[in-house]
Backbone of each chain as ProteinMPNN parsed JSONL, in Angstrom:
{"seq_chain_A": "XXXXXXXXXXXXXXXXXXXXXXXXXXXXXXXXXXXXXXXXXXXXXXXXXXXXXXXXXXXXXXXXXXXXXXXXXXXXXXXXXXXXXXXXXXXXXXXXXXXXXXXXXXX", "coords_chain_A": {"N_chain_A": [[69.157, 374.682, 229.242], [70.358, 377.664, 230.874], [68.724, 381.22, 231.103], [70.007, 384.076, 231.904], [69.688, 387.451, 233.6], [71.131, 390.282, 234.292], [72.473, 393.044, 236.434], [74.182, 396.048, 236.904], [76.126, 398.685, 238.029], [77.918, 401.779, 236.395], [80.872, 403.373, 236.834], [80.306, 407.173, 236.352], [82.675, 408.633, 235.433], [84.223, 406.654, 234.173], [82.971, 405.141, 231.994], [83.697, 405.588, 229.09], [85.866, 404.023, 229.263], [85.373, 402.225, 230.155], [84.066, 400.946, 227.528], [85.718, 401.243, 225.529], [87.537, 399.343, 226.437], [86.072, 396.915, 226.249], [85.098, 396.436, 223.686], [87.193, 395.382, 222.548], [87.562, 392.87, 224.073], [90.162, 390.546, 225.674], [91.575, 387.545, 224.439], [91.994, 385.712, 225.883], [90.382, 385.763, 228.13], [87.554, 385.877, 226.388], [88.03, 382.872, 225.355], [87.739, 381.602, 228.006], [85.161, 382.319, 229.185], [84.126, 380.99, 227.082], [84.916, 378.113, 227.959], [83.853, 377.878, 229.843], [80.935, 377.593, 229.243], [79.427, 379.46, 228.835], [77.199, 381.453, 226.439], [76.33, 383.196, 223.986], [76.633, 386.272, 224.935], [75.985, 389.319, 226.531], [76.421, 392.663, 226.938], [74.829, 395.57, 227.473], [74.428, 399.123, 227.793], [73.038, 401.752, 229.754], [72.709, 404.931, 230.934], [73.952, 404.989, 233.976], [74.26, 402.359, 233.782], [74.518, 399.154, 233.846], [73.414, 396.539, 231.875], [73.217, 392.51, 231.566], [73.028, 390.055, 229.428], [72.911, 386.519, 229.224], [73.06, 383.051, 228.639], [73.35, 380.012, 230.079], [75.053, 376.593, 229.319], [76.275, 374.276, 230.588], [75.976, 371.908, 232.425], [76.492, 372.5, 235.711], [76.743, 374.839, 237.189], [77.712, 376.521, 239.647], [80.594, 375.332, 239.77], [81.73, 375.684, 237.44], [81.485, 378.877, 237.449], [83.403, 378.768, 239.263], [85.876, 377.983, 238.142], [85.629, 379.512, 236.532], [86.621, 382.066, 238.374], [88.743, 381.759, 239.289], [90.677, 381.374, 237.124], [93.655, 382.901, 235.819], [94.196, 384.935, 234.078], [91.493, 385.726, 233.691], [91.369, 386.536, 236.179], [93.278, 388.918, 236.244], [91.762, 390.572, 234.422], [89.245, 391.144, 235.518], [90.595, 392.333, 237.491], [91.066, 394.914, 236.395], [88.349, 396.194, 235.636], [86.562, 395.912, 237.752], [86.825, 398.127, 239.396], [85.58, 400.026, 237.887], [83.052, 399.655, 238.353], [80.368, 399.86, 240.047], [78.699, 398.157, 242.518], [75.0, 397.343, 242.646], [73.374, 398.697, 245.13], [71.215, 396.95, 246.175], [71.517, 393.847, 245.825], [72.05, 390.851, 246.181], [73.645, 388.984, 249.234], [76.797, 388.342, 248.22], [77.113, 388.448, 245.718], [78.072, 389.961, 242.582], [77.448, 391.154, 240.124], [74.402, 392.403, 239.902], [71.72, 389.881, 239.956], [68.983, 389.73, 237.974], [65.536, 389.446, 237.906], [63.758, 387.289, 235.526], [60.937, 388.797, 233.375], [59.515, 387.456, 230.691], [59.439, 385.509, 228.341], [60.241, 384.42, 225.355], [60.698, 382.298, 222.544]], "CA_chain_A": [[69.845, 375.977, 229.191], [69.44, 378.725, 231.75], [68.975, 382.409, 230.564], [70.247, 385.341, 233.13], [69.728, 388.607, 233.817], [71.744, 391.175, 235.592], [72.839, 394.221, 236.54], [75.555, 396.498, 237.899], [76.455, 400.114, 238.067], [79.21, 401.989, 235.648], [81.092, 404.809, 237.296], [80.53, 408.162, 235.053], [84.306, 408.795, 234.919], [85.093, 405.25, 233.575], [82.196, 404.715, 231.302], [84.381, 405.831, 227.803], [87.298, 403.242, 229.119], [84.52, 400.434, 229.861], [83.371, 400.876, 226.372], [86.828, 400.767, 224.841], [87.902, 397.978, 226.426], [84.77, 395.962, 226.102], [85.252, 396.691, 222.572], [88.368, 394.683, 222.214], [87.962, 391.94, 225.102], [91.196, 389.971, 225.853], [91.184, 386.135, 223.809], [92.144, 384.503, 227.274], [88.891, 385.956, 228.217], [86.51, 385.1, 225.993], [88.446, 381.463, 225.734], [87.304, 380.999, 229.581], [83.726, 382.188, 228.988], [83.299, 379.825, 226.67], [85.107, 377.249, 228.697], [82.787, 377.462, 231.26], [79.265, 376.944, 228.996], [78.449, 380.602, 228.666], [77.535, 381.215, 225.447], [75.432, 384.59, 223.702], [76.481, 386.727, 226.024], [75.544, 390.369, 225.868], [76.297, 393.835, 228.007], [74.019, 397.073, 226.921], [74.368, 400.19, 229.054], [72.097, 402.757, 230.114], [73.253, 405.618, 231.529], [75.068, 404.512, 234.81], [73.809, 400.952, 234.686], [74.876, 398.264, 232.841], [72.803, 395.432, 231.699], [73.674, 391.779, 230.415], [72.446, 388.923, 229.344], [73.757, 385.809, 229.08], [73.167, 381.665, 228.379], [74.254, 379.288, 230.726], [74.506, 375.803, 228.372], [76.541, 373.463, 230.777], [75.487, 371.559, 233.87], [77.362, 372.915, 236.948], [77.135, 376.417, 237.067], [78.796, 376.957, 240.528], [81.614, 374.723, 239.642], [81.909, 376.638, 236.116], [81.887, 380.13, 237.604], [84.423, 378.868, 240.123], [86.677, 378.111, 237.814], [85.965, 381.386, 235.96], [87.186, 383.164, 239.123], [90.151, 380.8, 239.372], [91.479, 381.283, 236.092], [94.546, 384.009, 236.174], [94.188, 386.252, 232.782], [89.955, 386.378, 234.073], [91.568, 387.282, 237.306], [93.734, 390.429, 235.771], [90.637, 391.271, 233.352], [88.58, 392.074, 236.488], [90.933, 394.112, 238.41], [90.887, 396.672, 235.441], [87.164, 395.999, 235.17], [86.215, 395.925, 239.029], [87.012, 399.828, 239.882], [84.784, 401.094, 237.122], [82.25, 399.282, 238.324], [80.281, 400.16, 241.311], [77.62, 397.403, 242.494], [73.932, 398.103, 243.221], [72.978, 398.631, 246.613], [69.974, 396.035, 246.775], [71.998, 392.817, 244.977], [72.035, 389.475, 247.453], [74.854, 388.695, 249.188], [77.659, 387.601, 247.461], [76.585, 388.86, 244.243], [78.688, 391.213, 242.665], [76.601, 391.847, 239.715], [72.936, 391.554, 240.453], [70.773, 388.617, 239.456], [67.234, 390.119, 237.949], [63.907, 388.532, 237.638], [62.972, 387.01, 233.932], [59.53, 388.612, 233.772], [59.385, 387.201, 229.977], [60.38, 384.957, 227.621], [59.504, 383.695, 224.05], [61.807, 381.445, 222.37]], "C_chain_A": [[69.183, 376.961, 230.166], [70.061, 380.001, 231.132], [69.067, 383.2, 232.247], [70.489, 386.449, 232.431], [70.794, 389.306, 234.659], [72.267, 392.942, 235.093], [73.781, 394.748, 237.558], [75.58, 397.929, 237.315], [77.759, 400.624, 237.267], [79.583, 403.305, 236.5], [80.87, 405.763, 235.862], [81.854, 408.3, 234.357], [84.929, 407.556, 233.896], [84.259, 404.718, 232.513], [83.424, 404.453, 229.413], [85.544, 404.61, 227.812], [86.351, 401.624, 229.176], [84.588, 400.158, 228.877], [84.737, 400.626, 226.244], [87.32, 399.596, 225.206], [86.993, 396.647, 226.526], [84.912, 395.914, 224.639], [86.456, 395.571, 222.114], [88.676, 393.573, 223.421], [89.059, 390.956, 224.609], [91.118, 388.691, 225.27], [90.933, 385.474, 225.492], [90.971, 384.423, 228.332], [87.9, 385.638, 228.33], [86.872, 383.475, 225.906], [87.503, 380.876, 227.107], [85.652, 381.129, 229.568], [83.367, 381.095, 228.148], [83.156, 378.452, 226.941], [83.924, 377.096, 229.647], [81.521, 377.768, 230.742], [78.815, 378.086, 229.22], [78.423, 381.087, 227.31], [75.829, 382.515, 224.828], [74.954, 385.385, 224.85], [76.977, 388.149, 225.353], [75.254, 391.487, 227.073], [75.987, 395.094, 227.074], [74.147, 397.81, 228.079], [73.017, 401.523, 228.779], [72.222, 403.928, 230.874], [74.663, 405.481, 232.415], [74.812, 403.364, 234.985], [73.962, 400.376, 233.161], [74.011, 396.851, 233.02], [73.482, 394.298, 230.857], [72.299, 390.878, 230.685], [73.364, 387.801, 229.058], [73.039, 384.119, 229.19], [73.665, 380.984, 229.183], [73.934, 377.573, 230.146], [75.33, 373.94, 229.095], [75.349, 372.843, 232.306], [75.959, 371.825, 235.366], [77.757, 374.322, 237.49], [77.704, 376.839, 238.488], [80.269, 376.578, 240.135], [81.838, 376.048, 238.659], [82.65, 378.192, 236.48], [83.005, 379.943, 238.99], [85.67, 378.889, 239.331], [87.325, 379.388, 236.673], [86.819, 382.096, 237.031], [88.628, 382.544, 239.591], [91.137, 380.903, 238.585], [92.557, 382.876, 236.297], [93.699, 384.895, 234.764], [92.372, 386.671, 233.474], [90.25, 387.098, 235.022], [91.795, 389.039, 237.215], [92.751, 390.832, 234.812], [89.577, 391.933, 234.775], [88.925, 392.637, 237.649], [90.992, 395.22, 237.501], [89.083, 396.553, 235.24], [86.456, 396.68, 236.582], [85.524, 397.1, 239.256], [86.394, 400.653, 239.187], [83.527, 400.678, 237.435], [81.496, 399.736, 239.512], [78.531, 399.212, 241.589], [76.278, 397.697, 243.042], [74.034, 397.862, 244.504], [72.399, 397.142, 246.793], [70.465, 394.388, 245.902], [72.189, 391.839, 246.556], [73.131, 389.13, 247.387], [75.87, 387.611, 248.508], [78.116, 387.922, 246.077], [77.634, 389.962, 243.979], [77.56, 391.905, 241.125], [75.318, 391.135, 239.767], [72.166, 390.911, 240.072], [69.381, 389.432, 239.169], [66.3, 389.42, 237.233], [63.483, 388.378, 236.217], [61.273, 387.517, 233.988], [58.965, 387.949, 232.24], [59.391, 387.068, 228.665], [59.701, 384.325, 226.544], [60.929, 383.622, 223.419], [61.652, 382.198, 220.257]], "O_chain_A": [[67.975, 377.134, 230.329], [71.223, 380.134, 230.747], [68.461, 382.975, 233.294], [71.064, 386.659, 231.363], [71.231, 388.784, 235.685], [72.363, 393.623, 234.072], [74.124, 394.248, 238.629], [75.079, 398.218, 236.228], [78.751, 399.915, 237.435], [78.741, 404.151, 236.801], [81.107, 405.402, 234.709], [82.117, 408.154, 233.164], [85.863, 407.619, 233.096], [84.757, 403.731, 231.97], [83.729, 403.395, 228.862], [86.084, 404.222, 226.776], [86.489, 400.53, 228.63], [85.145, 399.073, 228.705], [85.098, 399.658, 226.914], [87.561, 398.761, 224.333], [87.382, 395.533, 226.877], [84.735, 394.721, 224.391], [86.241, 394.978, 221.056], [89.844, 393.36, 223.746], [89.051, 390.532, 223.454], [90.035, 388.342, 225.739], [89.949, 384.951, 226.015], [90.66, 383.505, 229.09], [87.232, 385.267, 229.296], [86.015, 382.733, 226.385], [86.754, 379.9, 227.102], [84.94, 380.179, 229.894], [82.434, 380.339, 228.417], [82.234, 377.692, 226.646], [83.296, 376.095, 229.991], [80.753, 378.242, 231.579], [77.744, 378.096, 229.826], [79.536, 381.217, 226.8], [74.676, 382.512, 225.258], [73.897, 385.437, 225.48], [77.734, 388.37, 224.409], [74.34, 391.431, 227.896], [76.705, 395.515, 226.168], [74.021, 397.333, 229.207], [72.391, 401.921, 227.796], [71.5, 403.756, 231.856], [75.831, 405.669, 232.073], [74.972, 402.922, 236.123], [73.728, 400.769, 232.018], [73.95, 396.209, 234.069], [74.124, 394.545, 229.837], [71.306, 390.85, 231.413], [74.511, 388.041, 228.679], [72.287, 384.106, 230.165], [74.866, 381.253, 229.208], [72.815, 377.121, 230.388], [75.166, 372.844, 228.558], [74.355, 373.31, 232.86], [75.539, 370.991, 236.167], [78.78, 374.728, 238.04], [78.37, 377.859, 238.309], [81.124, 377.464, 240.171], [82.069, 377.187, 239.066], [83.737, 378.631, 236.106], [83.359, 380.929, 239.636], [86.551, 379.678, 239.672], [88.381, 379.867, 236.258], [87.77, 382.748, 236.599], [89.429, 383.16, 240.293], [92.296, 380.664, 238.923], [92.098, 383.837, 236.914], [92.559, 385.354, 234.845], [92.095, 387.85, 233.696], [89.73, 388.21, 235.115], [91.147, 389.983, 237.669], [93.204, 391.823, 234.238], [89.286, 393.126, 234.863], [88.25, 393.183, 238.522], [90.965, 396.387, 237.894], [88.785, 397.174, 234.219], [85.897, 397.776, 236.544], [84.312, 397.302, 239.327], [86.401, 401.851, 239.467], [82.656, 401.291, 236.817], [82.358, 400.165, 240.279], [77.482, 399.52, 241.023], [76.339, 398.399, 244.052], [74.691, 396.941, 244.987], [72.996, 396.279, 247.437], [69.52, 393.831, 245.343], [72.413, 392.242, 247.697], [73.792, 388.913, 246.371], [75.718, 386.4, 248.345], [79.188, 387.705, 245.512], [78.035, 390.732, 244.851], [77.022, 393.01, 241.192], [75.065, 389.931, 239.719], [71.431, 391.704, 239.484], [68.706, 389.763, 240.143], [66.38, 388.92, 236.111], [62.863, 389.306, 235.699], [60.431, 386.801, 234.53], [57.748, 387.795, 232.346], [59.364, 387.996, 227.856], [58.649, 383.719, 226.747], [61.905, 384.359, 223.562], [62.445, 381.804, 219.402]]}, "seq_chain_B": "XXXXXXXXXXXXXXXXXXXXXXXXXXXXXXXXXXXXXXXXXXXXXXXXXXXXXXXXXXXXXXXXXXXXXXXXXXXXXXXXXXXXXXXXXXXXXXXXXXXXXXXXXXX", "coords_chain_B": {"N_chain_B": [[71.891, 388.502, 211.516], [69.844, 390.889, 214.252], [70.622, 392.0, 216.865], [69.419, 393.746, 220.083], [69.227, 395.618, 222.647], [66.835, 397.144, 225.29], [64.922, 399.222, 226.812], [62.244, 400.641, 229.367], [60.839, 402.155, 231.829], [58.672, 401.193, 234.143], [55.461, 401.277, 236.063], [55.331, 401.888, 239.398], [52.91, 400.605, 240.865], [52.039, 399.146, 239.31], [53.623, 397.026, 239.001], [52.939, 394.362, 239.883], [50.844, 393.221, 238.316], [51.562, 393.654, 235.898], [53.958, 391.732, 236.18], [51.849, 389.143, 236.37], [50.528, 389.275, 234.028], [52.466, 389.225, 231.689], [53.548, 387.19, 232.283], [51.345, 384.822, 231.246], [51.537, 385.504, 228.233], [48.938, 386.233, 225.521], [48.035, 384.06, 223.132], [47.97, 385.087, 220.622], [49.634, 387.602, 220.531], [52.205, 385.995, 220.715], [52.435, 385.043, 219.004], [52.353, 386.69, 216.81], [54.834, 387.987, 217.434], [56.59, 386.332, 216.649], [56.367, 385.887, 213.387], [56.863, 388.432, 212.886], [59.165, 388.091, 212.622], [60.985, 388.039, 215.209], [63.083, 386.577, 217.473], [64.053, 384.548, 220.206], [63.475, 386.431, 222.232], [63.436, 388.004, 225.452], [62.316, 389.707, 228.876], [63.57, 391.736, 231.534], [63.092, 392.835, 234.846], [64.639, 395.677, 237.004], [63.746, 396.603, 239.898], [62.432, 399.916, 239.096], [62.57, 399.443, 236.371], [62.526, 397.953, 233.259], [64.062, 395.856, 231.105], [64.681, 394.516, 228.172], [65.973, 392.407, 225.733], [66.289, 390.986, 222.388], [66.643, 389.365, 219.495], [66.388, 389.585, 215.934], [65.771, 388.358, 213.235], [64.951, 388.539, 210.249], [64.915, 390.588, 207.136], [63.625, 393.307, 207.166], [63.54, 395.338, 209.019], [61.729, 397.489, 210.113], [59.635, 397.148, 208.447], [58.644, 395.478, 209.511], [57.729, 395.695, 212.003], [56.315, 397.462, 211.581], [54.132, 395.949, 210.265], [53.953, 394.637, 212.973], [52.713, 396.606, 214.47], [50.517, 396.994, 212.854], [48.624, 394.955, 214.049], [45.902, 393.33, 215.338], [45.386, 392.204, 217.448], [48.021, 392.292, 219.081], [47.567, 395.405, 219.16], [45.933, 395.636, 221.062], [46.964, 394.29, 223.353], [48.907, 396.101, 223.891], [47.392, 397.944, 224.611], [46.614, 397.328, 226.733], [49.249, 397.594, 228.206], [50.709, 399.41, 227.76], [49.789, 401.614, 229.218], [50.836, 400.82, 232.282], [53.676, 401.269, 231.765], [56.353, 403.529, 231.3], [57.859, 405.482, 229.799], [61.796, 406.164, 229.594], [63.043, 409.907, 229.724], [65.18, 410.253, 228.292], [64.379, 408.906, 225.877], [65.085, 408.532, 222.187], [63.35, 410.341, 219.616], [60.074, 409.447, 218.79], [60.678, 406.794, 219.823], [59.036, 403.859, 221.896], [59.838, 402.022, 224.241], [63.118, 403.042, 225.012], [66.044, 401.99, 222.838], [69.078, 401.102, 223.977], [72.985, 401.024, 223.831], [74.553, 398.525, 222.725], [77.541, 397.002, 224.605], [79.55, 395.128, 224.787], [79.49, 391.946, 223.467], [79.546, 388.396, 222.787], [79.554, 385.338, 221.305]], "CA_chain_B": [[70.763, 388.779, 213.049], [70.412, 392.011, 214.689], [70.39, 391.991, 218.548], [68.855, 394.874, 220.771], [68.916, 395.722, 224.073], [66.046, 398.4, 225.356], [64.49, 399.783, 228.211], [61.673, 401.389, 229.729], [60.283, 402.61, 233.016], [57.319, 400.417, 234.897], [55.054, 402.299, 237.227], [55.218, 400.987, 240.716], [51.87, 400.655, 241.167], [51.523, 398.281, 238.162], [54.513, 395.706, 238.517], [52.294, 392.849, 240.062], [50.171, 393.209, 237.409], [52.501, 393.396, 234.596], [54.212, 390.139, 235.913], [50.86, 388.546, 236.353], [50.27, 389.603, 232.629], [53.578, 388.298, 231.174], [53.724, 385.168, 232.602], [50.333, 384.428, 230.171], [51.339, 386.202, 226.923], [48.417, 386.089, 224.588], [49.073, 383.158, 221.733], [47.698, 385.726, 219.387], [50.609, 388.327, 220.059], [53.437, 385.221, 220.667], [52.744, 384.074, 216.985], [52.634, 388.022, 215.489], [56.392, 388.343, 217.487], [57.479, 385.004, 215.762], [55.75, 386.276, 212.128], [57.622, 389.674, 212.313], [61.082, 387.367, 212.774], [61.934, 388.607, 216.672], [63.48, 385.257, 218.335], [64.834, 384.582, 221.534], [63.037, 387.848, 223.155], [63.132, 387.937, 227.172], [62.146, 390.633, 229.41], [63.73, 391.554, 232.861], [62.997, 394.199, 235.812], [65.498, 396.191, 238.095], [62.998, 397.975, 239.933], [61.055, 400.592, 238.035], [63.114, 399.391, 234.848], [62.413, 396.658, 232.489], [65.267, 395.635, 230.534], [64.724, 393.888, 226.64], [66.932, 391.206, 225.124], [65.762, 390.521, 221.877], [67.309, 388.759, 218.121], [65.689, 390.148, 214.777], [66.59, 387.555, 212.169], [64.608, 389.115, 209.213], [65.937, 391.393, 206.822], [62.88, 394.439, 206.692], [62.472, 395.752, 210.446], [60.871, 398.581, 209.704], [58.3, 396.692, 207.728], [58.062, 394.353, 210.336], [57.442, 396.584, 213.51], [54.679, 397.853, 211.016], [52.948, 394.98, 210.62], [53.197, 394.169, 214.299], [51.475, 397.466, 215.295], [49.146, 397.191, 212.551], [47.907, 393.685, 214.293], [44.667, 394.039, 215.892], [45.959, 392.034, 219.038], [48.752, 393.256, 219.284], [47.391, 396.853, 219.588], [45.005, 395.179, 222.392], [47.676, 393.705, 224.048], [50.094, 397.223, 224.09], [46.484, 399.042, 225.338], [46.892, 396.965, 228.443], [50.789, 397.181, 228.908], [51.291, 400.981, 228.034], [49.398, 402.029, 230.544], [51.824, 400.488, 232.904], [54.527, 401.289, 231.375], [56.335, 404.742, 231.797], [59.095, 405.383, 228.824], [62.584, 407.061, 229.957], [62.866, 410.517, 229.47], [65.963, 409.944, 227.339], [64.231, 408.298, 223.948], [64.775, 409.121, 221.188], [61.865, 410.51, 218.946], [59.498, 407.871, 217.924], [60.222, 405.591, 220.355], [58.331, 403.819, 223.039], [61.183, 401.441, 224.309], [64.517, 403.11, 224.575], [67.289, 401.379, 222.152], [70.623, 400.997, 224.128], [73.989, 400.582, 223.353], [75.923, 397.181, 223.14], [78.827, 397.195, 224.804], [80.225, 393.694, 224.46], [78.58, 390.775, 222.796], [80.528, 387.347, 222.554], [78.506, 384.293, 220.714]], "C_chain_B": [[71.414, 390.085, 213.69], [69.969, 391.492, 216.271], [70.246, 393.463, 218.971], [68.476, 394.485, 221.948], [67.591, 397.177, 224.066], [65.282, 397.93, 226.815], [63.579, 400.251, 228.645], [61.087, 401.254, 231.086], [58.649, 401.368, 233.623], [56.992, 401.074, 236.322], [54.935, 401.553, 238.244], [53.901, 400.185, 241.058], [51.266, 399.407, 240.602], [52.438, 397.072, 237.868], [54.144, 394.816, 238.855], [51.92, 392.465, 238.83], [50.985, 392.785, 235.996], [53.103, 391.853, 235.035], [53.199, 389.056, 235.477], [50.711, 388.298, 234.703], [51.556, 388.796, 231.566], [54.078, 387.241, 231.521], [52.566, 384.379, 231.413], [49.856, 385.626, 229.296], [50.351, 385.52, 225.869], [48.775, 385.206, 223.651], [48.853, 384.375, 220.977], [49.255, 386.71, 219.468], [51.938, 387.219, 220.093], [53.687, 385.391, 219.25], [53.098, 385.924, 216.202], [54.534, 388.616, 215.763], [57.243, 387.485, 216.544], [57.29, 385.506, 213.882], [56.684, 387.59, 212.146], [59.131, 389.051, 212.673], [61.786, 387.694, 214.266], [61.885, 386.776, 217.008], [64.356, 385.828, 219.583], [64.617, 386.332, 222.646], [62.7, 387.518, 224.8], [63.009, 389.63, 227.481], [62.356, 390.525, 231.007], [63.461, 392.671, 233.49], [64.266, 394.286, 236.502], [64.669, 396.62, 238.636], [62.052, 398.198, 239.391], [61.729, 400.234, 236.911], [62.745, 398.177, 234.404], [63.524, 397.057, 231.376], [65.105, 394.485, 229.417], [65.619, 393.307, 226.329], [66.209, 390.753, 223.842], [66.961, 390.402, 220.313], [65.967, 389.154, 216.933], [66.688, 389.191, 213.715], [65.846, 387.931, 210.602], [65.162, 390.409, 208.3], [64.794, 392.965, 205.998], [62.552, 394.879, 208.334], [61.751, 396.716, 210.789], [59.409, 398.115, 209.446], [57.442, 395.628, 208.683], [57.438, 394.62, 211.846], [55.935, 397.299, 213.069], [53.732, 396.872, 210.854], [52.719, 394.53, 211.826], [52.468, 395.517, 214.746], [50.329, 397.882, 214.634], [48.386, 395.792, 212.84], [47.002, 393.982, 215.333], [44.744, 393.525, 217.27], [46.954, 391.982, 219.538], [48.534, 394.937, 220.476], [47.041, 396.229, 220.984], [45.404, 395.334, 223.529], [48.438, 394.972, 224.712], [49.067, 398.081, 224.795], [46.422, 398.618, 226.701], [48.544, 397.241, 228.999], [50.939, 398.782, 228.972], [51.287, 401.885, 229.148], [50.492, 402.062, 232.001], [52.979, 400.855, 232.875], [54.938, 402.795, 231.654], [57.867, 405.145, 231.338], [59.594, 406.862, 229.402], [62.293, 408.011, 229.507], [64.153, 410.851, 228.013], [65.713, 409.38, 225.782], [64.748, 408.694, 223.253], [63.246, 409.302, 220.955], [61.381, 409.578, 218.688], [58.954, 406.55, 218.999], [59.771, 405.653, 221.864], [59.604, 403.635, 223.987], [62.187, 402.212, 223.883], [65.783, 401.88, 224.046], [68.584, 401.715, 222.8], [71.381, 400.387, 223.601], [74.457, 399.236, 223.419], [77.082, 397.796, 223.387], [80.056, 396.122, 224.943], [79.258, 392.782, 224.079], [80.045, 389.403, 222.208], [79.406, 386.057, 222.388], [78.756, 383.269, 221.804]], "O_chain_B": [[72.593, 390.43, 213.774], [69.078, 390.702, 216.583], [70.838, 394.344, 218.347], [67.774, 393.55, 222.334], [67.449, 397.98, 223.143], [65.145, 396.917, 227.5], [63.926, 401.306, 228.115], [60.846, 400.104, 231.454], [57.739, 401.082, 232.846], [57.717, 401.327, 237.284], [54.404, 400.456, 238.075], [54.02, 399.064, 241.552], [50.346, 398.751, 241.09], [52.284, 396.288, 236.932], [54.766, 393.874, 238.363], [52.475, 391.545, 238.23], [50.91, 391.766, 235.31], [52.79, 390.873, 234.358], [53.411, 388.25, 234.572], [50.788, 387.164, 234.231], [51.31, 387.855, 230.811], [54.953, 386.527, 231.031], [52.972, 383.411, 230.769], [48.853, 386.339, 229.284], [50.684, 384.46, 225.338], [49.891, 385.411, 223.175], [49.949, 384.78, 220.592], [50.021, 386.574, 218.515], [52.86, 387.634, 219.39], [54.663, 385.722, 218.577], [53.898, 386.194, 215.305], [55.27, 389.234, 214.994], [58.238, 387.795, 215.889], [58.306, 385.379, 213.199], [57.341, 387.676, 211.109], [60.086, 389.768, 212.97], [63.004, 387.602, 214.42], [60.957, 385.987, 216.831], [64.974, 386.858, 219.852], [65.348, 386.976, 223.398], [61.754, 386.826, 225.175], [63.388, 390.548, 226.754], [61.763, 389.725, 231.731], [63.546, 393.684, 232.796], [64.977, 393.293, 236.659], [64.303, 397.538, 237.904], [61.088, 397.488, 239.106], [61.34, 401.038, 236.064], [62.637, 397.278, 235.239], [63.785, 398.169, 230.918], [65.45, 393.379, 229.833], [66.58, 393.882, 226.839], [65.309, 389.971, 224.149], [67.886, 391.191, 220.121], [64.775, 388.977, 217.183], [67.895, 389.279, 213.491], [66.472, 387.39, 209.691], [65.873, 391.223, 208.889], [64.963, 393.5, 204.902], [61.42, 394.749, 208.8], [61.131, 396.714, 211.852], [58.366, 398.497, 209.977], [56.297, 395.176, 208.678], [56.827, 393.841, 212.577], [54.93, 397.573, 213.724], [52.587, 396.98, 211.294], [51.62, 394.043, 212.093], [51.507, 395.336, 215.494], [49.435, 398.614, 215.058], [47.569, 395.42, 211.998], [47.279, 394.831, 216.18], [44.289, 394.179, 218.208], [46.929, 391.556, 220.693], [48.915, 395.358, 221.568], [47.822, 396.325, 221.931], [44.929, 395.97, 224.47], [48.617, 394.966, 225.93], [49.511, 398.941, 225.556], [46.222, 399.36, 227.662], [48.87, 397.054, 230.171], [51.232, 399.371, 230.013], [52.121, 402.559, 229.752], [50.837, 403.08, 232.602], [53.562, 400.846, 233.959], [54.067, 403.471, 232.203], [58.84, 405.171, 232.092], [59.0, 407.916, 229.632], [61.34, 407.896, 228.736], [63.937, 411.538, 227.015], [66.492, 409.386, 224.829], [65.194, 409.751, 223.701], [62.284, 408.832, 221.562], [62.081, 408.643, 218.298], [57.956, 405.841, 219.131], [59.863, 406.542, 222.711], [60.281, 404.557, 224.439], [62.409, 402.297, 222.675], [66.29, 401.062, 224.813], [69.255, 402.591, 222.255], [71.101, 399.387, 222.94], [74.803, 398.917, 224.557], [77.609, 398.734, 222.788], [81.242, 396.366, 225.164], [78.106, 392.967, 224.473], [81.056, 389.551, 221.522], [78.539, 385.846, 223.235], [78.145, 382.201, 221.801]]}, "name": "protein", "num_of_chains": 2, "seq": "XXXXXXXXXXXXXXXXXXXXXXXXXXXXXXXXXXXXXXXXXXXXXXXXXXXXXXXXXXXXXXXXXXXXXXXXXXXXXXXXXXXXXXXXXXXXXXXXXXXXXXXXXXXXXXXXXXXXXXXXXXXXXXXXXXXXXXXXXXXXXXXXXXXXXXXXXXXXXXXXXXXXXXXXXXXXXXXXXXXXXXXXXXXXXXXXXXXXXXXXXXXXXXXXXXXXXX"}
């Protein structure tokens, strides 16, 4: 199992609509997350910055998150998601939200 | 099980160090996190931020945050990290670690 970190930016204006609709995520959604071997997965915010966490429990994690970004209903969940989002500066290309460093872990 | 996200500041000066340091957590404080019921606890950086992930499967956390800071290595352990450390200005009262919000959680 691999554990990840990350992070990403919330606009101020859109914070109240993140929350509400994070609150009530879509089935076709969560269905696909779990399709693709992600599994105790977990977004806390902090002002303008949003933190998750998250499990990765299969073997193929490019494949996996390809077909996350493949799937239609994931597709239309992150164009209303996208535009509230605004990504850090210093995230490695490609990345949309940013990969951060495990500094430590007890099971 | 309760889950908690939290947060606090790390002084520039001191993030080698702190990794250095949490890569070889003390057994003595591992076993007093496992004894007050915290599982599955990781810790990540952005930056100056460190970012908490942790599961509370006991059902006194109050009682249990008290016996970890009345553990004598423990304290030890928090007299080397505090230092380092450099809690938002946002806390609440009380605390070291700021407690953020969940804003989605899917098992």
């Amino acid at each position: 199992m691999q554990r990840f970190g990350q992070v990403i930016g919330i606009r101020a204006e859109h914070v109240e609509e993140y929350i509400r609709l994070h609150a009530d995520v879509w089935a076709g959604v969560l269905k696909k997350i779990a399709e693709c071997n992600i599994r105790n997965y977990s977004i806390y915010r902090y002002g303008d910055l949003l933190f998750a966490y998250m499990e990765y429990h299969g073997d193929d994690f490019e494949g996996d998150m390809a077909a996350m970004a493949a799937d239609e209903t994931t597709q239309k969940w992150w164009e209303l998601c996208m535009p509230m989002q605004k990504p850090v500066e210093d995230r490695a290309e490609g990345e949309w939200w940013k990969t951060i460093d495990e500094v430590f872990h007890t099971d």
